[in-house]
Backbone as CSV, one residue per row, in Angstrom:
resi,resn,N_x,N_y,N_z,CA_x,CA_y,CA_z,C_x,C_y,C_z
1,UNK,-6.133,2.485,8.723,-5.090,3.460,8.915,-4.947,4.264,7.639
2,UNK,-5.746,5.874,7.476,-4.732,6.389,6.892,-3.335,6.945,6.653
3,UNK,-2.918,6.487,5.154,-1.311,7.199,5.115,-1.482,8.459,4.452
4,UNK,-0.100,9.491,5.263,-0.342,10.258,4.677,1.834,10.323,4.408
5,UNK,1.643,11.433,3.955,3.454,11.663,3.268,3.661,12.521,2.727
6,UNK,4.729,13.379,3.376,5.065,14.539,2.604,5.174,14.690,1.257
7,UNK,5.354,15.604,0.404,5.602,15.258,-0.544,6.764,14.660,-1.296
8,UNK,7.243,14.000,-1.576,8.570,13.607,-2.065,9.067,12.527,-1.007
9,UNK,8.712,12.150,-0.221,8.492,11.133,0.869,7.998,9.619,0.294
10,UNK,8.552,8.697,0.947,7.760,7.353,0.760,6.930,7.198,2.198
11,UNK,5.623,6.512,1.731,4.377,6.155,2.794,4.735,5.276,4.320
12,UNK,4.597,4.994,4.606,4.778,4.385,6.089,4.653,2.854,5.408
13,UNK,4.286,2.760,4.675,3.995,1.284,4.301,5.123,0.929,3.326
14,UNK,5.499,1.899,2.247,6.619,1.314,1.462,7.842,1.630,2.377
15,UNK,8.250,2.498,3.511,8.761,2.154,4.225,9.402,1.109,4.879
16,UNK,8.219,0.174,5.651,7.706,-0.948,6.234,8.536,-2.122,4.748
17,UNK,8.160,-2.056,4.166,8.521,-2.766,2.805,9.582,-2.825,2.248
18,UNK,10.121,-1.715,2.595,11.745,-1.510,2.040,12.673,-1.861,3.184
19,UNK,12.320,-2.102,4.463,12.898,-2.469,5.251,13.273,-4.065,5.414
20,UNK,11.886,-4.462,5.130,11.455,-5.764,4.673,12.649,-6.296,4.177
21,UNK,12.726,-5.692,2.705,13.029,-6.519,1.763,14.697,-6.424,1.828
22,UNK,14.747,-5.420,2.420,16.678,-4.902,2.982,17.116,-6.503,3.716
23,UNK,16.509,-6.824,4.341,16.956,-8.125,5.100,17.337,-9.508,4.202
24,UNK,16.943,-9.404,3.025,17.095,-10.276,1.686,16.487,-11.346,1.747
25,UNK,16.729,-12.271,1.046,15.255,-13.459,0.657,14.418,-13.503,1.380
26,UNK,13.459,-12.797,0.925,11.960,-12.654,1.419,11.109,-13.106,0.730
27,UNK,10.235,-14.157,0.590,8.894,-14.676,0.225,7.617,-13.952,0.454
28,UNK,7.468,-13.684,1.642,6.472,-13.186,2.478,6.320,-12.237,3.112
29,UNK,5.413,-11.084,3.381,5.054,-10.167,3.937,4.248,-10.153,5.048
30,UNK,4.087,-10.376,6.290,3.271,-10.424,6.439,2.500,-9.020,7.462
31,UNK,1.748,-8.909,7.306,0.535,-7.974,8.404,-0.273,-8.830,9.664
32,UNK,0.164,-8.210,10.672,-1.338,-8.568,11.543,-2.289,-8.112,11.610
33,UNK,-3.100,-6.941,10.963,-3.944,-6.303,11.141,-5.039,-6.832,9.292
34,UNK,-5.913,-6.945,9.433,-6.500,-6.903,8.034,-7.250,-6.148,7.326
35,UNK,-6.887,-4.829,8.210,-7.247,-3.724,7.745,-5.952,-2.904,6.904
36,UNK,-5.292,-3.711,7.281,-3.755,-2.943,6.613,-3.539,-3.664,5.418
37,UNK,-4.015,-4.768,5.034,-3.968,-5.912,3.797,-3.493,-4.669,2.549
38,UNK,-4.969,-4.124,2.132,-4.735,-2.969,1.236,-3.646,-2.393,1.135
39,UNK,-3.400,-1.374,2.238,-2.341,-0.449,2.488,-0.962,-1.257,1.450
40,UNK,-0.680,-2.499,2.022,0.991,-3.066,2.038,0.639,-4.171,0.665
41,UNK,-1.187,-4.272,0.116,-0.500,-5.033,-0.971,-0.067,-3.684,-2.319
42,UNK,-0.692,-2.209,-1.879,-0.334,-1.601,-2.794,0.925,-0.961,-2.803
43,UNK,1.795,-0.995,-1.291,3.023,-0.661,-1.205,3.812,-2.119,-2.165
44,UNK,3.342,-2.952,-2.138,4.091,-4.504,-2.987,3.991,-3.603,-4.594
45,UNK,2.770,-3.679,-5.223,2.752,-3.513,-5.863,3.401,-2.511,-6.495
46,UNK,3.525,-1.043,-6.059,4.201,0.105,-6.303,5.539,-0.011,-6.207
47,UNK,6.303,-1.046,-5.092,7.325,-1.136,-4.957,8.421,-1.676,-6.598
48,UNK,7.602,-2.521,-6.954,7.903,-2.929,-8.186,8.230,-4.878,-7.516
49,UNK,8.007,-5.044,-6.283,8.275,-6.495,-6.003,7.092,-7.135,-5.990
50,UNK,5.909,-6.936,-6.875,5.016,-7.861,-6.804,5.275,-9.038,-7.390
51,UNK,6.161,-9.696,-8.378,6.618,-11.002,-8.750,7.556,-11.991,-7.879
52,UNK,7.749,-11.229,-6.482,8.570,-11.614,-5.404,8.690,-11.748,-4.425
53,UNK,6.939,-10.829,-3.803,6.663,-11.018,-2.743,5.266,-11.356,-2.714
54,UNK,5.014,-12.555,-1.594,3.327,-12.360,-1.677,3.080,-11.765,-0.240
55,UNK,1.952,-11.133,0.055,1.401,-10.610,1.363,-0.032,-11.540,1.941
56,UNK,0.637,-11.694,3.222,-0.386,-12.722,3.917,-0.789,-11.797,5.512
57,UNK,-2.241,-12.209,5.366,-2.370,-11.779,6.940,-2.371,-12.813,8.195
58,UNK,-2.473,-12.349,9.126,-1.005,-13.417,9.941,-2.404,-14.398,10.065
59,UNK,-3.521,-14.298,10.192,-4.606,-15.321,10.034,-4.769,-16.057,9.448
60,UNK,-4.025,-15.894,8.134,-4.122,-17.257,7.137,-3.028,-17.907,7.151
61,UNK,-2.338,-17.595,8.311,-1.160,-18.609,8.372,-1.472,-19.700,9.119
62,UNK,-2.382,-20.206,9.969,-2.820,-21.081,10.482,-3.323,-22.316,10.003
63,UNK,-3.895,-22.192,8.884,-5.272,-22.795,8.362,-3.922,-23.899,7.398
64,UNK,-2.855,-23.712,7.483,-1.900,-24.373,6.699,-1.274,-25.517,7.837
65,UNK,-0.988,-25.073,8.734,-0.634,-26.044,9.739,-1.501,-26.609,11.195
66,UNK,-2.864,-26.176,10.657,-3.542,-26.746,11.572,-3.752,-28.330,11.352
67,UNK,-3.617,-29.187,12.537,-4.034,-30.781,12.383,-5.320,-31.148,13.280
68,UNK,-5.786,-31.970,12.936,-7.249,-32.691,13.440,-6.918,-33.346,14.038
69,UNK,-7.091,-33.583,15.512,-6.703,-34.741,16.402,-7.917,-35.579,16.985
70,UNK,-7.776,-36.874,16.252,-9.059,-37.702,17.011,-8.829,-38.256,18.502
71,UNK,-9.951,-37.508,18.877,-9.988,-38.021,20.368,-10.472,-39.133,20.845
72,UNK,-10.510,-40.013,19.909,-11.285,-41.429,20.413,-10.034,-42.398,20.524
């Protein structure tokens, strides 16, 4: 996805981000798309909340609560 923005405008992504973070204690960001990763870790970064937020894509949220079930 390109962003684009008027001038004097914030991006669709720090948007997205400022909305975010309006809701208060936030850890996490996350995206479903991982093509958007980029986009929203540089809206983090620009935002000035990179010491406060981390950004995850919703795919690596799995790999944390997946369990192995033996079938024997």
């Amino acid at each position: 996805m390109k962003e684009t923005a008027e001038p004097g405008s914030r991006r669709p992504s720090e948007q997205r981000l400022g909305e975010a973070v309006a809701l208060g204690d936030l850890d996490y960001f996350i995206c479903a798309c991982p093509n958007d990763v980029t986009m929203y870790e540089d809206a983090i970064k620009t935002s000035g909340h990179s010491d406060a937020i981390v950004l995850r894509e919703i795919s690596e949220l799995g790999g944390g609560s997946r369990r192995i079930v033996d079938e024997s």
